[in-house]
C-alpha positions in Angstrom: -12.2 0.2 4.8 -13.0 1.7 7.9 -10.2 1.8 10.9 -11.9 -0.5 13.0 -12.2 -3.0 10.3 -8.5 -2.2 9.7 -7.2 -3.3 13.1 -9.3 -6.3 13.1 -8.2 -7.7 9.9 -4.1 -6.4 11.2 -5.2 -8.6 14.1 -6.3 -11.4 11.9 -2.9 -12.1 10.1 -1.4 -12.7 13.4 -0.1 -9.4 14.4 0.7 -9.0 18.0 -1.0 -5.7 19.7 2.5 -3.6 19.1 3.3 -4.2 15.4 -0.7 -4.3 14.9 -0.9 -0.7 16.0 2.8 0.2 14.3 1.3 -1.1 10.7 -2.6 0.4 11.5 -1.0 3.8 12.7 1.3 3.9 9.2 -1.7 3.2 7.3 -3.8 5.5 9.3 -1.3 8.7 8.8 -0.8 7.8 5.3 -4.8 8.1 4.6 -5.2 11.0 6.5 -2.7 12.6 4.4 -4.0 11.7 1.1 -1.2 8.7 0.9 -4.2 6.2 0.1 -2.3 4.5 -2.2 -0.1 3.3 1.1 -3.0 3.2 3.6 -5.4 0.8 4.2 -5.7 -0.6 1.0 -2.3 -2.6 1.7 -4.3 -4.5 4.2 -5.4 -6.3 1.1 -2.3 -6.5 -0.1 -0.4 -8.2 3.1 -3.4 -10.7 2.6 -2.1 -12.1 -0.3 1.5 -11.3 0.2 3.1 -14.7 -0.1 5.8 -15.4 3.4 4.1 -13.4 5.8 5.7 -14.3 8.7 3.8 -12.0 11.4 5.4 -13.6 14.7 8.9 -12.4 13.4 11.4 -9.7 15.0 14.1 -7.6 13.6 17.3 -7.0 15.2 20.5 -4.7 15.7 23.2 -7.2 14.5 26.3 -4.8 14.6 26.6 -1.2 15.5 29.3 1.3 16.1 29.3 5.0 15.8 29.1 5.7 12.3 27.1 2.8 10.9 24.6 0.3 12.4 23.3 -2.7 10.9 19.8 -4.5 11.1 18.4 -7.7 9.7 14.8 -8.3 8.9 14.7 -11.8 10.2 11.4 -12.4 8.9 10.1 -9.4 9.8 8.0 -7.1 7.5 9.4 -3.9 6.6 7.3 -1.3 8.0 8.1 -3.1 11.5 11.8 -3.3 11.0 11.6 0.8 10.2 9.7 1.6 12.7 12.4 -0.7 15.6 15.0 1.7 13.9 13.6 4.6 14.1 12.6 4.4 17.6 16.3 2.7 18.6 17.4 6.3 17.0 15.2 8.7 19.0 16.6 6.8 22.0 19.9 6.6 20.9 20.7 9.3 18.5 23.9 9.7 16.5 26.6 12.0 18.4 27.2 13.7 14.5 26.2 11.6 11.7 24.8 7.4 11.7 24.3 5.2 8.6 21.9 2.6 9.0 21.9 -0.5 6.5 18.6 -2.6 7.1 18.7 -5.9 5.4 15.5 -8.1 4.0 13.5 -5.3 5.2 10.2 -5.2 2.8 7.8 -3.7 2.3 8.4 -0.5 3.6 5.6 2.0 3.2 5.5 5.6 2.8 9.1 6.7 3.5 8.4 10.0 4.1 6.4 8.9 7.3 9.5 7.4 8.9 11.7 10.4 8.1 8.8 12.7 9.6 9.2 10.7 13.0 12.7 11.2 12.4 12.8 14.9 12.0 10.1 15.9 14.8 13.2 14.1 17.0 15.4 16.5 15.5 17.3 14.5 13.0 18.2 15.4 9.6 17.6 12.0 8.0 17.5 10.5 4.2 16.2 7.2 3.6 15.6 4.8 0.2 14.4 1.4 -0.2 14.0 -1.7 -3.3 11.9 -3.0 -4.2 11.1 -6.2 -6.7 12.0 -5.0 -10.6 8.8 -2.5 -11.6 10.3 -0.1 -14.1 11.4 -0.9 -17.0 14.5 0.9 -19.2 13.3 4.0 -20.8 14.6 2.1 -24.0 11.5 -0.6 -23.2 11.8 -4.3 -22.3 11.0 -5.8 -18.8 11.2 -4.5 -15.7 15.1 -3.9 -14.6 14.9 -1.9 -11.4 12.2 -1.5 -8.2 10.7 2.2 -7.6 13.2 3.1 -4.9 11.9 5.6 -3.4 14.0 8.8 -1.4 12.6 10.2 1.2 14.3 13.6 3.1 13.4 15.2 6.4 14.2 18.3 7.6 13.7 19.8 11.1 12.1 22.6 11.8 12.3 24.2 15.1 9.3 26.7 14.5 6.8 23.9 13.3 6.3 21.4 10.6 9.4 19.7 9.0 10.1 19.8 5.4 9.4 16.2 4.2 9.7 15.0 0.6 9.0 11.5 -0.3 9.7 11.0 -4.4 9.4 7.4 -6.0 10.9 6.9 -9.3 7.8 5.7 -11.5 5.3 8.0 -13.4 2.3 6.3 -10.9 2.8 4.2 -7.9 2.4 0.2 -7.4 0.1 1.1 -4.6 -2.2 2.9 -7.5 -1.8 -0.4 -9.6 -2.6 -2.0 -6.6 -5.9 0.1 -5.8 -7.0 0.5 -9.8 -5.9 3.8 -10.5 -3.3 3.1 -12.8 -2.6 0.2 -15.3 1.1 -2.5 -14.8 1.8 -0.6 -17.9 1.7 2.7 -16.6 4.9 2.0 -14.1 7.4 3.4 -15.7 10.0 6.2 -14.5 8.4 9.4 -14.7 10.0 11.9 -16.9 8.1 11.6 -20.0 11.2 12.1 -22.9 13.6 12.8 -19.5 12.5 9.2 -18.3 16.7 8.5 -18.1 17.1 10.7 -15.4 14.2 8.8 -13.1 15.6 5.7 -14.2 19.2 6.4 -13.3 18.1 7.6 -9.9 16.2 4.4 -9.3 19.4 2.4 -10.7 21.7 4.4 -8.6 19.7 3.9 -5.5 18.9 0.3 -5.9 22.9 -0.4 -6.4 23.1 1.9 -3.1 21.1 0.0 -1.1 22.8 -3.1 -2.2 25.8 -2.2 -1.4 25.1 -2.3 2.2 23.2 -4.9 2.4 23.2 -7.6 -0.5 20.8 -8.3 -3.1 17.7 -9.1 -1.0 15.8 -6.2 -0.8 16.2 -3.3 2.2 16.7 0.1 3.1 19.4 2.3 3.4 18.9 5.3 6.0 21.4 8.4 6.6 20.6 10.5 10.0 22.5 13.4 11.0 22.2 16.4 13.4 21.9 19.4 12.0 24.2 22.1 12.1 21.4 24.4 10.7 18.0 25.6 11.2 17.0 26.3 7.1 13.4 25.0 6.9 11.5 28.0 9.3 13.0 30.7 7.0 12.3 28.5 3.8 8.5 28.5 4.9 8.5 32.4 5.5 10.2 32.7 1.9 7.2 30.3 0.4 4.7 32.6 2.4 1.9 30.3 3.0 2.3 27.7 -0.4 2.2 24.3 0.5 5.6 22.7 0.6 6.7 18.8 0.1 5.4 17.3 3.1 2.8 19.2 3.7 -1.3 18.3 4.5 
């Protein structure tokens, strides 16, 4: 798919111009930095996503100075993130800020929204569910969702430090383009599988926690008291580091 064809068909489902060019510049990022799995190609897959409900906003329903909290309303995931993480570059925490988002899915590539995050200057770790995918290392059905964990770090002399980790051995974007087979989603690990799964569990219960058992996100921003990602980059003298092109 080519990007004009992308916006058209963002258009098509109803999109207005502002959450059109929040879900086509997602997709965009994520293909120009290899992400395919999470670009274009889930164009496709909010064409058949059952619910879509394109005209719908997310709001702020509470907020003090430790925690906020949003609700979906409707609204798809990736344009709930990106109201939150533009409500925190305006408005970022004094020290720390929990921020509980609730029926916010589907939510992308994490580590793009705590990129925009950390180029603000924010220290920021975000996770989201997802509908059951991986199934206990034991076998049987699939218990818990992917739940991913993203991490940005700032870095004042150039490019943050961004890792973005799901819990399965492939991706449901790759079953989604091909590349991997339903049966293949399963926590990575190989015979240390129960570690991947516990992380997924233990997230999933997380997120939960906050905000009930329809599926959302969970993100933790903070600003930082230190500086640790330039001299990390001059200890990895030129390898490529988690976040990197």
């Amino acid at each position: 798919m080519q990007p004009d064809e992308a916006r058209r068909r963002l258009a098509d489902l109803g999109f207005d111009e502002e959450d059109a060019r929040t879900l086509f510049d997602h997709f965009d990022e994520a293909e120009r930095r290899g992400k395919v799995s999470h670009g274009y190609a889930r164009i496709e897959w909010l064409e058949t996503l059952p619910g879509l409900q394109p005209e719908a906003k997310p709001a702020k329903v509470f907020s003090s100075p430790g925690l906020d909290r949003w609700e979906g309303r409707g609204a798809i995931g990736y344009v709930t993130l990106a109201a939150i993480c533009a409500d925190l570059a305006t408005t970022p925490p004094v020290s720390a800020r929990v921020v509980g988002a609730a029926g916010c899915f589907p939510t992308g590539a994490l580590g793009l929204w705590v990129r925009r995050l950390a180029e603000v200057g924010l220290v920021a770790l975000l996770t989201a569910t997802s509908p059951p995918r991986l199934p206990h290392p034991a076998g049987g059905e699939p218990l818990v969702g992917t739940n991913p964990l993203a991490i940005g770090i700032p870095n004042s002399e150039g490019e943050p430090i961004v890792v973005d980790v799901s819990m399965g051995r492939v991706t449901h974007g790759d079953v989604l383009l091909g590349r991997a087979s339903p049966d293949e989603l399963v926590p990575f690990g190989g015979e240390q599988a129960h570690k991947a799964f516990a992380l997924a569990l233990g997230l999933g219960l997380w997120v939960e926690s906050f905000v009930g058992a329809d599926y959302g996100a969970v993100l933790v921003v903070a600003q930082p008291e230190f500086d640790p990602a330039a001299a990390l980059r001059e200890r990895a003298a030129g390898l490529r580091l988690p976040g990197d092109r």
